[in-house]
N, C-alpha and C positions, 0 to 999 in steps of 0.2 A: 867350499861352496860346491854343492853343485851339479853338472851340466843343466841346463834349461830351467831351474827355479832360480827366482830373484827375491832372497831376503832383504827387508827395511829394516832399518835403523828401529833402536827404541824410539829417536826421536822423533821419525821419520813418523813413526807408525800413531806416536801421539798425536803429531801434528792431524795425522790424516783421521783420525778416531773426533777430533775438532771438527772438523767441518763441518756447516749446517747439511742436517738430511732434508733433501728439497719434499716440500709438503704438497699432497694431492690435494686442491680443493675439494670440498663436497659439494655434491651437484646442485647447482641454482638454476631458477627461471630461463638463462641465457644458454644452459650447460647444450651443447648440441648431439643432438640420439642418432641423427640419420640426414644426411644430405643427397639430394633428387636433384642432378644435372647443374649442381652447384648450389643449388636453394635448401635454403640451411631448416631443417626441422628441430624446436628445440623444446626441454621439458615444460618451458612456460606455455605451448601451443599445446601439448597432450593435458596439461593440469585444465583449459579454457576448457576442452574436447570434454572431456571428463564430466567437468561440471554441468553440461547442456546435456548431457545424457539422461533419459527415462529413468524414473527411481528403482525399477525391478533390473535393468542392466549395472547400476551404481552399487549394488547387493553381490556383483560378480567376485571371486577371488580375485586380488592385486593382480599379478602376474598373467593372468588371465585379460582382465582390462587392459594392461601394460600393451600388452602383444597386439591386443585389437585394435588398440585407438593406436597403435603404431603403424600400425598395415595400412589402415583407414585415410591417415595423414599420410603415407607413401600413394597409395591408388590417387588421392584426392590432387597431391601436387604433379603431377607425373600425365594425368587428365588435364588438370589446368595449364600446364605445361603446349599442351596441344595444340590450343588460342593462338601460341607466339604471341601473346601480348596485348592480342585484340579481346579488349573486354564491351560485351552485346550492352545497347545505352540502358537496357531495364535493369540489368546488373549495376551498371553506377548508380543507376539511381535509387538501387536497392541498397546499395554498401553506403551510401549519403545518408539516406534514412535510419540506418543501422547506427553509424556513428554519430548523429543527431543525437540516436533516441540514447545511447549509452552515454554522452557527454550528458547531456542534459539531467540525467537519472543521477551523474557521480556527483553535477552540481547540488541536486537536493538534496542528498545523500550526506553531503558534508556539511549543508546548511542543517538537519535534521537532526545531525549529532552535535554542532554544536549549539542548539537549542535545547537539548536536554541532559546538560550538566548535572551534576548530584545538586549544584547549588542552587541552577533553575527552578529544578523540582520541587527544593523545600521552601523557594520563594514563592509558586507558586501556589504551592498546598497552605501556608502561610495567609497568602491572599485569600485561599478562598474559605479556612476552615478556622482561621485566627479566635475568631469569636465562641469556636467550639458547636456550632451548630450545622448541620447536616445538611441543612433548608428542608424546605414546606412538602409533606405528602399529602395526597388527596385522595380520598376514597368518593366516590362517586359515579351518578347511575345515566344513563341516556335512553331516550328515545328515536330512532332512527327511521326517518322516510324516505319517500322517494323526493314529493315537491316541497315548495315554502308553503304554498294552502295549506295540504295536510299538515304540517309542522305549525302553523296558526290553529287551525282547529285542534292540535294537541295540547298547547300552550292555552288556551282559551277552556279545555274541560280541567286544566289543573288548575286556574285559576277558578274555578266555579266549585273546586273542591275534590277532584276524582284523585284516586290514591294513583300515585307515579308510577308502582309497582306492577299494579292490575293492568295499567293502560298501558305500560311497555308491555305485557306478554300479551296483550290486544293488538297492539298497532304498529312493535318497535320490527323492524326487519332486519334487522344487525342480529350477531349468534348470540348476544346477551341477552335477548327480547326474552326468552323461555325462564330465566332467572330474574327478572325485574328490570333488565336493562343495566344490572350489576355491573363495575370495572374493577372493583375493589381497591388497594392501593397503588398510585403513581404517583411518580416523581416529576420534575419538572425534565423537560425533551423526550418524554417517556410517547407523548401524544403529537397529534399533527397540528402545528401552528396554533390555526382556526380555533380548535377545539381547545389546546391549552390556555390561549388569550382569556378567553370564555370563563373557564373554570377559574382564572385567575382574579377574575374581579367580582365572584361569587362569594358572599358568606353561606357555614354552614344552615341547610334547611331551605337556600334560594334555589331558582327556577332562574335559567336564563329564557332572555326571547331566544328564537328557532337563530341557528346559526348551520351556512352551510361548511363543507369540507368537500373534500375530492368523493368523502363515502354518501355524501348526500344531504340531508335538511335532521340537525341534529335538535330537542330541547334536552338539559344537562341539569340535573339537580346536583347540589353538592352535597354529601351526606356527612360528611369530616373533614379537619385540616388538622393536621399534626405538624409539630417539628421533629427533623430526626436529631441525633447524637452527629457529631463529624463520625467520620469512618477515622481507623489508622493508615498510615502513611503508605503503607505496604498495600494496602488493600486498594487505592485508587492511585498508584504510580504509573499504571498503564496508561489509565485514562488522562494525568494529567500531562504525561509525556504526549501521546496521541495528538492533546488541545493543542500542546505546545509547539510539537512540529506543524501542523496542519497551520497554526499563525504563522511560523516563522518560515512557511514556504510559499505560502500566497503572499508574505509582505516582501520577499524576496522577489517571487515571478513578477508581483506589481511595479515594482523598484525597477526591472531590469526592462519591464515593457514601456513603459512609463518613458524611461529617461533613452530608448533604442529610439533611432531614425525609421520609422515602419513607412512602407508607400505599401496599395495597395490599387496597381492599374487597375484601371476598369477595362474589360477585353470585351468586345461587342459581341453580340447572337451568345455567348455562355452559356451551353445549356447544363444544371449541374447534374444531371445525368452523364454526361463524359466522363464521369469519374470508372463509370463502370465497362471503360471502351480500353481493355487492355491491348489491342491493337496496337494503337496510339506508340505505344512505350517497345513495341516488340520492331518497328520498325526502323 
């Protein structure tokens, strides 16, 4: 042997060739990058940083971002740091709001996905297209005024026989007026309420009485009704996912307001103009 080397054993050396080799995790959410006077920065707070970022800074090289939103989150804790702990009342009640809005957003969020399962979808497409028909389009032309008179006096020369076409590019004020008052094809939510109701209890060649809308004093001939084909399944899975969340998150908010203990003081002199006195909150 010898002096100052120490040979093992064959047995020795097997033994020790056994041992497990201790394994490095790979970096998670929790993994810590940098600690500021004890307070721990970790990759889960840079992946947050990251994603709140402007879309032409999110375009930057890795490495490049890495290093920024590293720094960022050291100046940011180190600043915070400063407070000793005193945080201004606008700030809690800005970080309350904050946490409100993202709790609230993960609970629709969860109610949303699970309302639109693959098996939701084809129940729902099922419900609406079972029968293979598309539902009812309407080609159809209007007349647009200002009051309910003029919309009588217009309803009143198509009854005495005036051709619909002529008297809309006379009378109609809507951008259709110069083509007859022409809409051409719509489907049904295509139009505003008022106007769809209207058209719905029309056959073709009728004339409804004057009805208004938000755009004014409408009379509506229907000029066609067709049925369409159903669409395939692919082509309206947006829309019936959309319907589907939008149900199953108002029957959720209703559920959860409904069955809440709500009070809601009455505070004397209120004026709701205070909403706009940030004073209030900075003191």
């Amino acid at each position: 042997m010898r002096k100052g080397i120490t040979f093992l054993s064959g047995v020795a050396m097997s033994a020790l060739l056994m041992l497990p080799v201790p394994v490095t995790a790979a970096p998670h959410a929790n993994t810590v990058v940098a600690v500021v006077n004890g307070e721990e920065i970790t990759i889960g707070h840079m992946i947050l940083s990251r994603a709140t970022l402007p879309a032409q800074y999110q375009q930057l090289p890795a490495d490049v971002l890495y290093n920024a939103i590293l720094d960022q989150l050291i100046q940011q804790t180190a600043l915070k740091q400063a407070l000793h702990g005193e945080v201004p009342h606008y700030i809690e009640l800005s970080l309350e709001n904050e946490s409100r809005s993202l709790l609230a957003a993960e609970v629709i969020e969860t109610v949303m996905r699970k309302a639109t399962t693959e098996e939701d979808l084809l129940a729902a497409y099922d419900a609406e297209y079972s029968d293979g028909d598309g539902g009812d389009e309407f080609n159809a032309s209007h007349i647009l005024v200002e009051t309910e008179e003029e919309a009588q006096i217009v309803k009143l020369e198509l009854d005495a026989g005036a051709n619909f076409a002529t008297l809309a590019q006379e009378k109609s004020t809507g951008p259709s007026g110069p083509s007859g008052g022409e809409l051409g094809w719509f489907g049904k939510g295509r139009m505003v309420p008022e106007f769809e109701e209207a058209v719905l209890k029309l056959k073709s060649g009728e004339v409804s009485d004057p009805i208004q809308t938000q755009f004014g004093w409408h009379v509506i001939i229907l000029n066609e009704r067709r049925k369409t084909s159903a669409p395939e399944f692919e082509a309206v899975r947006e829309d019936l996912a959309t319907k589907l969340q939008n149900e199953a998150v108002e029957a959720r908010v209703n559920e959860l307001t409904t069955s809440a203990e709500i009070e809601r003081p009455e505070v004397e002199d209120l004026d709701p103009a205070i909403l706009q006195n940030l004073d209030l909150v900075r003191n």
